[in-house]
N, C-alpha and C positions, 0 to 999 in steps of 0.2 A: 085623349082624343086628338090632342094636338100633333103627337106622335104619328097616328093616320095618314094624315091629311100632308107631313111633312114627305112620310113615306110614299106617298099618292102622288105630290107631286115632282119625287122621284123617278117615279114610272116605277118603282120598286114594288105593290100593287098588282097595278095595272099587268106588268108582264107575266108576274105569277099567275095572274088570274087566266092568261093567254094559254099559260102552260099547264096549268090545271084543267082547263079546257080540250084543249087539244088531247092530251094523255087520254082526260075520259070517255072522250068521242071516242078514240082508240077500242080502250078498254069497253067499252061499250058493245061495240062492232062485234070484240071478240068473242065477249061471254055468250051474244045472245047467239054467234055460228053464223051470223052475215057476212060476207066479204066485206072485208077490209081493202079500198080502193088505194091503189099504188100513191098516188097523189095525195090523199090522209098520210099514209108512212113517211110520203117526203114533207110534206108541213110538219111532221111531227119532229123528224129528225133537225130541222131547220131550227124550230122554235126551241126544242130543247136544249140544242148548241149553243145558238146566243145566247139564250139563258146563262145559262151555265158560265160559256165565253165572259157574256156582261160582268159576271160575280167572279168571276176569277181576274177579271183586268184591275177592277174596282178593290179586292184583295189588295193584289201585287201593287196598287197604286197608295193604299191606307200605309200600307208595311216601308214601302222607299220615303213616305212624307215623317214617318213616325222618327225615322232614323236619323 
């Protein structure tokens, strides 16, 4: 549990939870044949970036300290 709450207060969490969100509202929209509001695409597109962006700096930053 301590592991949680270390990741928690990483925002490590917290942001997935952002992007799991996000995606499902997506996904949601599209299954049930609702429009999909431009403005959803672009938060999605945004959130998934940094996402992603965050894990990939955080990578390259583990790998230069490792060396």
């Amino acid at each position: 549990m301590g592991a949680f709450w270390e990741m928690f207060n990483k925002s490590t969490i917290m942001s997935g939870f952002i992007v799991v969100l996000c995606i499902g509202s997506l996904c949601y929209l599209a299954v049930t044949g609702q429009a999909i509001p431009q403005i959803l695409v672009d938060l999605n597109l945004i959130v998934v970036s940094f996402f992603f962006g965050a894990k990939s700096a955080t990578t390259e930053f583990q790998v230069r300290a490792n060396k």
